[in-house]
ZAMARGU-4260 file (C-alpha; in steps of 0.2 Angstrom, whole numbers, plus 5000, padded with zeros to 4 digits):
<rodrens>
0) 5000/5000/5000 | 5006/5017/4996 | 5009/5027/5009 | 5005/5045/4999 | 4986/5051/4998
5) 4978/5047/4984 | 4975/5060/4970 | 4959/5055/4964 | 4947/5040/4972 | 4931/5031/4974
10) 4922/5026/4988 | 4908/5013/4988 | 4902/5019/4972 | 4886/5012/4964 | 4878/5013/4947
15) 4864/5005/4936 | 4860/5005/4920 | 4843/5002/4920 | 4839/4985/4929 | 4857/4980/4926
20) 4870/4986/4940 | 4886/4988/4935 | 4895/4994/4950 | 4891/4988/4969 | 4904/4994/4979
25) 4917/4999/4971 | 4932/5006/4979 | 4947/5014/4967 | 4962/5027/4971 | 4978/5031/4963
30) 4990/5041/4972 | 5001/5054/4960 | 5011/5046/4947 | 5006/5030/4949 | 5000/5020/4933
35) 4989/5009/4933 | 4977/4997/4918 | 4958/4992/4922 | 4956/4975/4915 | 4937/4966/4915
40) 4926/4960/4903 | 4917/4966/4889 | 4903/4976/4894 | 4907/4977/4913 | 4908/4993/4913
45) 4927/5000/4911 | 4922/5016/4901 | 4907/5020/4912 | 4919/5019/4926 | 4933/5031/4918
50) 4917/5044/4913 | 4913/5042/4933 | 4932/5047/4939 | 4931/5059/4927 | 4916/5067/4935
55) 4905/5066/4917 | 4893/5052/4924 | 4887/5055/4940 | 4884/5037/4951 | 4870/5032/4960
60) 4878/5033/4976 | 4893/5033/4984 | 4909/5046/4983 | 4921/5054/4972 | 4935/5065/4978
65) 4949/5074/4969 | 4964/5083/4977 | 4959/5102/4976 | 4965/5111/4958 | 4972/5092/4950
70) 4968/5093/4930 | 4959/5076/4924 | 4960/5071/4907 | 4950/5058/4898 | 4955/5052/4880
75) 4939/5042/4876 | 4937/5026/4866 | 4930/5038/4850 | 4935/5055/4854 | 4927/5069/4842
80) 4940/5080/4835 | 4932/5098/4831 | 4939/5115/4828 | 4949/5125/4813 | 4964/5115/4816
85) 4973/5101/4825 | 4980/5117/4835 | 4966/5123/4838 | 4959/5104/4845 | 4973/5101/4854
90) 4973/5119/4865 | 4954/5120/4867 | 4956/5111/4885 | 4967/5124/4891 | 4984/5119/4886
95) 4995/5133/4879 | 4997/5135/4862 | 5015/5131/4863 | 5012/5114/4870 | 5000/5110/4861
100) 5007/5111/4844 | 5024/5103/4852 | 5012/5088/4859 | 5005/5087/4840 | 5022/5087/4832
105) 5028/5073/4844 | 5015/5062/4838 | 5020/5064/4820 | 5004/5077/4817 | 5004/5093/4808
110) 4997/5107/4818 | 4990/5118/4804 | 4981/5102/4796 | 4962/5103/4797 | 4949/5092/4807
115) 4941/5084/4795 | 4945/5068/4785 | 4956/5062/4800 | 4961/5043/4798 | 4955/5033/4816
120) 4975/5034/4820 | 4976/5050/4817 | 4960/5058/4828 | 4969/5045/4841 | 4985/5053/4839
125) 4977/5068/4840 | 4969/5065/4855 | 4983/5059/4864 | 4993/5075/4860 | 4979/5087/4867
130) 4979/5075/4883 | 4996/5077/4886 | 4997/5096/4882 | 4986/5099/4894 | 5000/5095/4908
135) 4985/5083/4917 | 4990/5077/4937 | 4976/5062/4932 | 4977/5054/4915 | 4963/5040/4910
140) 4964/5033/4893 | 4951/5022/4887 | 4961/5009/4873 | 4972/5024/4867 | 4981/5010/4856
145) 4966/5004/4845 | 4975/5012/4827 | 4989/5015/4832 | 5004/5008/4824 | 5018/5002/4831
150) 5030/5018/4834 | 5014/5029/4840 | 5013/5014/4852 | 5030/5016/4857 | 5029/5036/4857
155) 5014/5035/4868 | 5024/5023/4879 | 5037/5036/4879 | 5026/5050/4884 | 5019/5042/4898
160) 5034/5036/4906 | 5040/5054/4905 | 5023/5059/4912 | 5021/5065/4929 | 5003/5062/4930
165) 4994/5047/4936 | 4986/5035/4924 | 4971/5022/4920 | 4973/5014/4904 | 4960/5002/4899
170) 4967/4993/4882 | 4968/4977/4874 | 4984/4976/4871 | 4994/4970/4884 | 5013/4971/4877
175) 5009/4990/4880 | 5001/4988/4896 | 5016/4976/4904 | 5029/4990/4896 | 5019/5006/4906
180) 5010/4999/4922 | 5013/4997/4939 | 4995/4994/4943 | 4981/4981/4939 | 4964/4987/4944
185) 4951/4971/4941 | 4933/4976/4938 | 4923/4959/4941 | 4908/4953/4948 | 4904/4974/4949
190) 4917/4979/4962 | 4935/4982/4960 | 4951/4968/4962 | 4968/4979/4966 | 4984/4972/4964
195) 5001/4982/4965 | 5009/4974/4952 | 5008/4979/4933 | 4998/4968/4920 | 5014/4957/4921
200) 5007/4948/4935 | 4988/4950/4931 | 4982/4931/4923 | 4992/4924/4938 | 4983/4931/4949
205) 4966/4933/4942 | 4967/4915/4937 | 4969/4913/4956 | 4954/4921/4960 | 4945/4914/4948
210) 4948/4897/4955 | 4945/4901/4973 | 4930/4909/4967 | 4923/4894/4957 | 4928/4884/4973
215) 4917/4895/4986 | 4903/4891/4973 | 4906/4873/4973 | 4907/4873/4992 | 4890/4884/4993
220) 4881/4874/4980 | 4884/4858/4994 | 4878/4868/5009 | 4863/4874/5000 | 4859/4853/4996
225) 4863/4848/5013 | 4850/4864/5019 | 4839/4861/5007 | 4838/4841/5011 | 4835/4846/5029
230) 4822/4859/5029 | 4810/4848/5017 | 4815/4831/5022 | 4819/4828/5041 | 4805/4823/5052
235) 4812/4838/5065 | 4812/4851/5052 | 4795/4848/5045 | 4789/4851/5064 | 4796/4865/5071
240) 4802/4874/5053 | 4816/4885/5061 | 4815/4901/5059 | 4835/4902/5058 | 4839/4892/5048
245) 4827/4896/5034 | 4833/4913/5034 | 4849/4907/5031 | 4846/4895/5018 | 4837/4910/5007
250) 4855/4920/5012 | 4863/4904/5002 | 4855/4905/4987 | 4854/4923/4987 | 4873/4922/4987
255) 4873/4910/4973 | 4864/4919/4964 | 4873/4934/4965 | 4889/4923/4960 | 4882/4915/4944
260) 4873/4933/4941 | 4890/4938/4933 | 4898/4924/4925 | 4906/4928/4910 | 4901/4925/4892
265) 4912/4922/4880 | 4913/4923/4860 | 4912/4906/4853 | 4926/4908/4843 | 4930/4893/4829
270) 4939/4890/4812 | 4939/4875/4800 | 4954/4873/4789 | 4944/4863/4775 | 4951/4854/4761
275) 4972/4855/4762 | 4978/4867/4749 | 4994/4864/4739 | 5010/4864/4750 | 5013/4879/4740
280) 5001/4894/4745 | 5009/4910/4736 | 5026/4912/4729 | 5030/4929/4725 | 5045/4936/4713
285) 5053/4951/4711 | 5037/4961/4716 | 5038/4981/4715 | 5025/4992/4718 | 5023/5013/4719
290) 5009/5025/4716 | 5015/5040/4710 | 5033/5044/4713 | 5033/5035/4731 | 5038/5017/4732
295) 5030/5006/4742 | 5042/4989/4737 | 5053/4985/4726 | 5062/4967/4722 | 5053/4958/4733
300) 5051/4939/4733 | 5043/4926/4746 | 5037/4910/4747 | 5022/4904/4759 | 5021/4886/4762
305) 5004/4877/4769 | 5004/4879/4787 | 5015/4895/4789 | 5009/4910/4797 | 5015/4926/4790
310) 5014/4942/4800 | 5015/4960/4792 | 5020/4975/4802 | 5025/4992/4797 | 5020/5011/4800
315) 5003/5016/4794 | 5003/5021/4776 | 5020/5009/4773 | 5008/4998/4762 | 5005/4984/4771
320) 4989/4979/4763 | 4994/4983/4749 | 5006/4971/4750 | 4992/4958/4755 | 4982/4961/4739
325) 4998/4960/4729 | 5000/4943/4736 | 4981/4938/4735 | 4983/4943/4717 | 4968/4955/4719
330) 4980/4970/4712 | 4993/4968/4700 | 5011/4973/4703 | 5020/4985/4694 | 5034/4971/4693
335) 5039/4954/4697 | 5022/4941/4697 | 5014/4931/4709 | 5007/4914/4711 | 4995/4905/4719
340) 4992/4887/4727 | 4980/4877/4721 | 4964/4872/4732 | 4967/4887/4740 | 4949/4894/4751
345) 4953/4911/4755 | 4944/4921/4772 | 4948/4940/4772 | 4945/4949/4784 | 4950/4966/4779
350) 4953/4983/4791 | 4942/4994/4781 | 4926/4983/4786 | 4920/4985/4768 | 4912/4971/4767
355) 4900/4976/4777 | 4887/4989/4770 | 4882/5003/4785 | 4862/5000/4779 | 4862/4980/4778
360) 4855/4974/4796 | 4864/4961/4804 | 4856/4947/4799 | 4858/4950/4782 | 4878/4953/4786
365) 4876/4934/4793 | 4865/4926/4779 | 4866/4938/4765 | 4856/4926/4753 | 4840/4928/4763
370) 4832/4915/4775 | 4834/4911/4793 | 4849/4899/4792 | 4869/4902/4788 | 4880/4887/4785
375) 4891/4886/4799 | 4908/4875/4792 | 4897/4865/4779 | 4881/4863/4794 | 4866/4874/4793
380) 4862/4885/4809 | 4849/4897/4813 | 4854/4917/4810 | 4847/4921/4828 | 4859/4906/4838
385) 4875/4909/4827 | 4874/4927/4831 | 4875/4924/4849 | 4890/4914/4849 | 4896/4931/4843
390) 4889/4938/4858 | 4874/4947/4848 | 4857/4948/4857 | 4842/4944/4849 | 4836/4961/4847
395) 4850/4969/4836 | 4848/4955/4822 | 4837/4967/4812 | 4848/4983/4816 | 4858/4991/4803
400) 4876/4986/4805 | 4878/5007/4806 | 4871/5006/4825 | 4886/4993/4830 | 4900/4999/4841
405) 4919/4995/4834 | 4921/4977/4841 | 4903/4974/4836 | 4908/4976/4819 | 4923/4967/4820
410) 4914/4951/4829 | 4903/4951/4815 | 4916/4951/4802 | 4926/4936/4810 | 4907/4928/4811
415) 4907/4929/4792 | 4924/4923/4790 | 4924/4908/4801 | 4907/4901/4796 | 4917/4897/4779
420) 4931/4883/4780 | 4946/4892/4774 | 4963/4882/4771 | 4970/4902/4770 | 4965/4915/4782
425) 4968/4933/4780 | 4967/4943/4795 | 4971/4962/4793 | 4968/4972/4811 | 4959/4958/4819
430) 4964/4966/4836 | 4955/4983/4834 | 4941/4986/4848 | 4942/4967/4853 | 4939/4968/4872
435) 4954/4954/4880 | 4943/4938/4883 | 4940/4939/4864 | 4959/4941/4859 | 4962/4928/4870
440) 4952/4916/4863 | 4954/4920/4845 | 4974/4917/4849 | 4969/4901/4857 | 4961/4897/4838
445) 4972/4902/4827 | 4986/4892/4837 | 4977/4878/4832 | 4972/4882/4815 | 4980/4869/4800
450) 4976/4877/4788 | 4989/4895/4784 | 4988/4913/4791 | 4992/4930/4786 | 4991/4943/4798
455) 4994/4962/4797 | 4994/4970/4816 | 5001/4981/4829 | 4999/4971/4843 | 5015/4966/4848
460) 5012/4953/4859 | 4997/4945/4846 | 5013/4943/4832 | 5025/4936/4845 | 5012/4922/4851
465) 5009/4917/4831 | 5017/4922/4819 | 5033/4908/4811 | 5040/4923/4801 | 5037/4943/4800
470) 5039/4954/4785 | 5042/4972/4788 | 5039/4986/4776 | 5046/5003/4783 | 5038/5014/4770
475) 5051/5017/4758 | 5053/5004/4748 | 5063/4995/4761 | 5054/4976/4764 | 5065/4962/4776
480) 5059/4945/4781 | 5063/4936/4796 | 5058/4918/4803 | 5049/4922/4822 | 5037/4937/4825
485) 5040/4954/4832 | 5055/4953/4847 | 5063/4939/4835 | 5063/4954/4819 | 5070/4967/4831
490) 5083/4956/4835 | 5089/4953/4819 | 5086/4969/4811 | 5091/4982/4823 | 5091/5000/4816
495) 5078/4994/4801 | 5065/5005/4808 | 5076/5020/4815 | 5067/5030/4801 | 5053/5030/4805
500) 5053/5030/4825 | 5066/5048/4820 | 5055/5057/4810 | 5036/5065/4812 | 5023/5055/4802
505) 5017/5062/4787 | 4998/5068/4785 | 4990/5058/4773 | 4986/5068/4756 | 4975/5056/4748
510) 4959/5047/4754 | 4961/5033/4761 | 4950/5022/4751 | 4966/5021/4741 | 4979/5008/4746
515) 4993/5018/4752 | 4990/5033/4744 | 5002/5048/4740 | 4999/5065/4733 | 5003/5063/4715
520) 5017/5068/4705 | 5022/5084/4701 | 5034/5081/4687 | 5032/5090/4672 | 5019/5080/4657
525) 5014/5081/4642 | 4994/5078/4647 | 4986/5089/4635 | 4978/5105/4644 | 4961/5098/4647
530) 4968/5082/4655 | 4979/5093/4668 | 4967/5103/4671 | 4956/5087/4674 | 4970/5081/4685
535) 4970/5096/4696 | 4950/5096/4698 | 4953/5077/4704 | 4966/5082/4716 | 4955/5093/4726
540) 4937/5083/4722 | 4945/5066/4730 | 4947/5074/4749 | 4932/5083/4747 | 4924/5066/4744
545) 4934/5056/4759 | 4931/5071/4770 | 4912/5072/4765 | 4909/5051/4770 | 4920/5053/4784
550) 4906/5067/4790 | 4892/5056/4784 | 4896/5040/4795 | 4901/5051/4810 | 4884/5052/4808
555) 4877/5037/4807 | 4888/5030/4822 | 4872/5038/4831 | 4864/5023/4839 | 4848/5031/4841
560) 4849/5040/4822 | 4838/5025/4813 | 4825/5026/4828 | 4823/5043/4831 | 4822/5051/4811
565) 4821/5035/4799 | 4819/5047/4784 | 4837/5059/4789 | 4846/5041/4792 | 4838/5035/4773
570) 4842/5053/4769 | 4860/5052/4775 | 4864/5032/4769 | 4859/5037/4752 | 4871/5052/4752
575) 4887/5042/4760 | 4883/5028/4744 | 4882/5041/4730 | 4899/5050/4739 | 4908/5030/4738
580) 4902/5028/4720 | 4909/5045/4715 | 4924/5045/4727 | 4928/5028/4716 | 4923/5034/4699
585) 4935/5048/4703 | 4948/5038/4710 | 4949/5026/4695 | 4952/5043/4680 | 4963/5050/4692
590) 4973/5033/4693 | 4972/5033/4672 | 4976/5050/4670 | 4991/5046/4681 | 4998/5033/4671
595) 4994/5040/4655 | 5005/5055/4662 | 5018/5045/4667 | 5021/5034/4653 | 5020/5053/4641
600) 5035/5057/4653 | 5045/5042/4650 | 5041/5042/4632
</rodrens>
């Protein structure tokens, strides 16, 4: 126990959310400079709980107390990034000007760069830099690493070991939270677990606790027999029905039931290799690739074998799926060629989420041919009990996927991918908004999957547990591959990535519907004047476009949109599928009119 007072605490605090309660009881401090994680379950409560310390939800009862003058700052799990610019954000909490824009800087942003059109790592990054501006004593952090890439990860690791503030970080990822936490915070069973050792230590001991849990249920469920057989069946009871001990055999099951009340449910993960491919999956030669003048590979040759599982890691923006579609054969390279396996049944799960249209509902995401069943690895099962394996209640089947939160949406694409066999899985950001339980279980799957993986992440610690060999792309044409995951390609390659860790990342200057986009060429053409001039007006009409369906889905992340005005969430699902169309049209002539230009200029 620490002997300083804390900072910020909570004292037997309580809250409902409607006939649900979240919290009974729950006690929290953190003295100053400590750093701490908060660890439970999906849906337990974990931002509610960062909104409480942060004194924007109010509890039902209970107490919250904050040192006289201490700053709080919360980075939520979607933050809303407004004003005329990033500067402008990131001093709008009070933060000086000065501050804010070196805060920005440090986490590769522009501080003249507008709001709108952010990337999700870049509102994150964002975020972050206002946080840390603002010189807080309390810092919370709800998953400030869902985006990120790797070397924001590591910047925010920085940051926050240089910090003086205290910390809560909830977050998936736990290579990040054993690297910055001296703390674990356990919400379960709606009061709060404390353990003063960083997430290190945490399975050991919430294993533990779990056991000794499970054992006082075992223990009460023979006490409760024992009563039970007693109070109805022995002569004496039945005659003089004491008082006493009836009263304490309601106490027992009350008890019970207030331990199975909260037993977790858990994501019925499960994947089916199917028919064996080829021992060869994709073999690869002498691949180059570039848009415009900016070169995302060049040279490159590899060789997946059946069985292998292949990591990708890189900055954002290096061109890492990219590289994926290259290897997929779903784009073709500017050199080199590729070939596939034979027998090969491919499950993609792609970042972007494209597959799934905002306005379908979810049962139509799960059986998109109509009908009330979905085949489940070559069995039928009904829409309505596939989709709660996922975790989805009964009443969200006929909801639009807009109204589904990030891991929502990411259950229900790996849903759609496992209920194929697959003898090649493609996984690109599986990790994003996946609450632990779920990452855990997923890794437990994919360890024993036969068939072979490829798998673009961040997490660290999700690379290091699977992955055989790691290809790294650093975003300017350099591409190494090593056998082993993440720590094994640090090892060998030390320095590969000292690039990118040294220098600011850049603002994107192209939407990002594009695979690794890059502002195109200047170089002087010979495009005849209406061409140019039709290249310029593409130029500005692309971001106008991203920009504009980045607003419209903002939008319709509203949960309460479709209820409340059906006709302006029609209204705006029409809009955000006219912008796509034209956002493609447009990026499809600006993508022939850059290659006419380019071969007029090597001509």
């Amino acid at each position: 126990m620490s002997p300083r007072a804390p900072i910020i605490a909570l004292k037997d605090v309580r809250l409902a959310d409607g006939p649900r309660m979240l919290f009974d009881g729950v006690d929290l401090a953190l003295e100053p400079g400590v750093r701490a994680c908060l660890v439970g379950r999906n849906g337990a409560g974990k931002s509610t709980l960062l909104r409480v310390l942060a004194g924007l939800t109010e509890p039902d009862g209970g107490d919250r107390s904050v040192t006289p003058a201490a700053k709080v700052a919360l980075v939520l799990q979607e933050p809303r990034i407004e004003g005329a610019s990033l500067l402008d954000y990131a001093s709008a909490g009070g933060a000086e000007p000065h501050e804010a824009e070196a805060a920005l800087q440090t986490f590769g942003l522009d501080p003249a760069r507008g709001t709108t059109g952010l990337s999700g790592g870049e509102g994150r990054r964002a975020a972050l830099a206002r946080a840390f501006a603002e010189r807080p004593d309390v810092l919370l952090l709800d998953e400030p690493t869902n985006h990120l890439d790797i070397f924001a990860i590591e910047t925010l690791e920085a940051e926050l070991a240089s910090s003086r503030a205290a910390a809560l970080i909830v977050s998936h990822d736990r290579a990040f939270l054993e690297r910055t936490t001296q703390r674990s915070f356990w919400l379960e069973d709606r009061r709060i677990w404390r353990l003063d050792k960083g997430f290190a230590a945490f399975d050991a001991w919430s294993a533990k606790i779990a056991a000794d849990q499970a054992e006082s249920l075992r223990r009460l469920n023979k006490a409760i027999e024992r009563e039970t057989y007693w109070f109805y069946r022995s002569i004496t009871a039945q005659r003089t029905r004491n008082e006493g001990r009836a009263r304490e055999l309601a106490a027992m099951r009350q008890r019970k039931r207030e331990l199975m009340r909260d037993q977790r449910g858990s994501v019925a993960l499960a994947v089916e290799a199917g028919a064996a491919s080829g021992q060869r999956v994709v073999e690869a030669k002498g691949l180059s690739k570039a848009f415009g003048e900016r070169v995302l590979l060049k040279g490159f040759s590899t060789r997946i074998q059946r069985g292998d599982r292949l990591a990708i890691v890189g900055p954002n923006g290096a061109g890492k799926t990219t590289l994926v579609k290259l290897l997929l054969g779903e784009i073709a390279a500017d050199a080199g060629e590729v070939r596939l396996g034979t027998g090969l049944e491919i499950a993609y799960v792609d970042q972007a989420r494209a597959e799934l249209k905002v306005d379908m509902s979810l049962w139509e995401a799960l059986a998109p041919g109509g009908g009330d069943q979905v085949m489940v690895r070559g069995k039928p099962r009904h829409v309505a009990a596939y989709a709660r394996e996922f975790l989805f209640q009964d009443s969200q089947l006929r909801q639009p996927v807009a109204s589904l939160s990030g891991g929502e949406r990411n259950r229900l694409l790996l849903a759609r991918a496992l209920a194929q066999p697959a003898n090649l899985l493609v996984l690109d950001e599986p990790t994003n908004d996946l609450d632990m339980d779920t990452l855990d279980l997923l890794e437990g799957v994919l360890a024993d999957y036969e068939g072979t993986l490829i798998l673009v992440s961040h997490d660290r610690d999700f690379i290091d547990r699977l992955a055989t060999s790691t290809i790294a792309l650093d975003g300017t044409g350099r591409i190494v591959e090593t056998p082993g995951g993440w720590s094994d390609f640090v090892s060998q390659n030390p320095g590969f990535f000292d690039a990118v860790r040294g220098r600011a990342a850049p603002s994107r200057a192209a939407p990002a519907a594009r695979p690794a986009p890059a502002a195109p060429a200047r170089a002087p053409s010979k495009l005849s004047y209406k061409d140019q001039r039709r290249l310029e007006e593409l130029d500005k009409a692309m971001p106008r476009l991203s920009d504009e369906i980045v607003a419209l889905e903002a939008r319709l992340e509203d949960a309460g949109l479709y209820a409340r005005d059906p006709k302006a969430f029609d209204a705006i699902m029409q809009r955000v599928t006219a912008a796509r169309a034209e956002l493609g049209a447009a990026e499809e002539e600006w993508l022939s009119l850059e290659e006419r230009r380019e071969a007029l200029a090597k001509g």
